[in-house]
C-alpha positions as a Markdown table, in Angstrom:
| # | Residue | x | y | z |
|---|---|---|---|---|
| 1 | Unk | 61.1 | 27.4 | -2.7 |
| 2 | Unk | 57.3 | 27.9 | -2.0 |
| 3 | Unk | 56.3 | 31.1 | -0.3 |
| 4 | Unk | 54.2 | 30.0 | 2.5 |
| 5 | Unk | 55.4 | 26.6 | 2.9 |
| 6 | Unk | 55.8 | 26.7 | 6.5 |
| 7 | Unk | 52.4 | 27.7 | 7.1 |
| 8 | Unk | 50.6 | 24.5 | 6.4 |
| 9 | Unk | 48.7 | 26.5 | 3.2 |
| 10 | Unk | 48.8 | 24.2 | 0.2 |
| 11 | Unk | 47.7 | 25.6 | -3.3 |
| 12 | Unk | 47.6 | 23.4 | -6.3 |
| 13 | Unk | 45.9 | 24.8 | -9.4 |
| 14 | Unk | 43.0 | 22.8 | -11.3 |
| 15 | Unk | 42.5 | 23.0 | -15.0 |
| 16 | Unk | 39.2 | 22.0 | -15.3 |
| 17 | Unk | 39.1 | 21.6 | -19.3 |
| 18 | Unk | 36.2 | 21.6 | -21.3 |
| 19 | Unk | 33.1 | 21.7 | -18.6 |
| 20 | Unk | 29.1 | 21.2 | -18.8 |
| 21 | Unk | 28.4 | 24.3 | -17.8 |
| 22 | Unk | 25.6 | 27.5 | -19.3 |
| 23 | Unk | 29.3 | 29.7 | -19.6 |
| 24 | Unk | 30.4 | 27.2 | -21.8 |
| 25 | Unk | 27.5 | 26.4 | -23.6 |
| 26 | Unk | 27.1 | 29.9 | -24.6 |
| 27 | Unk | 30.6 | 30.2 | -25.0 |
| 28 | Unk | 30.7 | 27.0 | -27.8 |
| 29 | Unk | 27.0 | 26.8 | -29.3 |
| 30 | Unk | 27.8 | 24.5 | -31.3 |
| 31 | Unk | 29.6 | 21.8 | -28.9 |
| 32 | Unk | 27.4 | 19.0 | -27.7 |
| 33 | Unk | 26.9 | 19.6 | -24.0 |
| 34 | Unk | 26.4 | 15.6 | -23.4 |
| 35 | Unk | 30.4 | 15.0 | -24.7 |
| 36 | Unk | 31.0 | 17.0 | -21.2 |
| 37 | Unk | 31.7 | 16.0 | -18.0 |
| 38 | Unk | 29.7 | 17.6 | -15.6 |
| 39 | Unk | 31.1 | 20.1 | -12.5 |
| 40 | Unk | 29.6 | 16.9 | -10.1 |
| 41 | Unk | 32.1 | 14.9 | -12.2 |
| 42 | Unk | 35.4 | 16.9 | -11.1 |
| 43 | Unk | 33.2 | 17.9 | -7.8 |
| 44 | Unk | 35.1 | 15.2 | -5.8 |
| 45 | Unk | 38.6 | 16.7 | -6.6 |
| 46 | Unk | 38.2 | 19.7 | -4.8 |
| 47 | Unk | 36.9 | 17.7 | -1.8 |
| 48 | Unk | 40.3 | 15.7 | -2.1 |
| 49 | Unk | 42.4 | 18.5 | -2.6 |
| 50 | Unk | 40.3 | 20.3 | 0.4 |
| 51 | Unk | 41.4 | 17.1 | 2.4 |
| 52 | Unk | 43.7 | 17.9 | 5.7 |
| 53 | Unk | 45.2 | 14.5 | 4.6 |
| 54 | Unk | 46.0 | 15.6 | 0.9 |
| 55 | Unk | 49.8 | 15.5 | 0.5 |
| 56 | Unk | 49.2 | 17.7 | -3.0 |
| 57 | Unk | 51.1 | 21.0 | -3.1 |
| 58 | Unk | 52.2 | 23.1 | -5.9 |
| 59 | Unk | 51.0 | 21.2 | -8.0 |
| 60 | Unk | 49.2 | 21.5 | -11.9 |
| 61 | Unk | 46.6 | 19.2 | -12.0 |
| 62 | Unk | 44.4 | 18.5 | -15.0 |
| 63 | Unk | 40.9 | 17.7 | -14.3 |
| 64 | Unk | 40.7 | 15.6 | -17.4 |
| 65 | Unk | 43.5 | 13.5 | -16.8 |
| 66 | Unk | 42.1 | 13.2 | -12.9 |
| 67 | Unk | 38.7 | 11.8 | -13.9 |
| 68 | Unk | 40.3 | 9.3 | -16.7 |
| 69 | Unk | 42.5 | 8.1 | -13.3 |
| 70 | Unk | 39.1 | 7.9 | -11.6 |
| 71 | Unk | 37.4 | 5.5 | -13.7 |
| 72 | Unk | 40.2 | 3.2 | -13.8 |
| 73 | Unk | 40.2 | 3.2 | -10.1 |
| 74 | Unk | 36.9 | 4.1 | -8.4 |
| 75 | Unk | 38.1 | 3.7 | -5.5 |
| 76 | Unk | 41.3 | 6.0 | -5.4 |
């Protein structure tokens, strides 16, 4: 059972992997920034998760895993 659940709160948690981002840049000198997507790339599932019509809750959801979906389908 979900604490909350009645409430109409949803939480989900985003693992946003390896990120374009100064932290991570000084964090991994040596990583070529460009292999990185960018926080506008994963921008657009926060909006979706943010969404009163998003149906996501509890869930674990890999950022990664969400843009490789997004590319297949540009228009999900």
């Amino acid at each position: 059972m979900i604490e909350g659940k009645a409430t109409g709160i949803k939480v989900n948690t985003v693992s946003p992997g390896p990120t374009r981002t100064e932290m991570r840049a000084r964090a991994v000198p040596q990583e070529d920034p460009m292999t990185l997507k960018t926080p506008q790339d994963i921008a657009p599932l926060f909006v979706e998760l943010a969404m009163a019509s998003c149906q996501k809750q509890g869930e674990w959801i890999s950022a990664d895993d969400w843009t490789k979906t997004q590319s297949k389908n540009p228009s999900a």
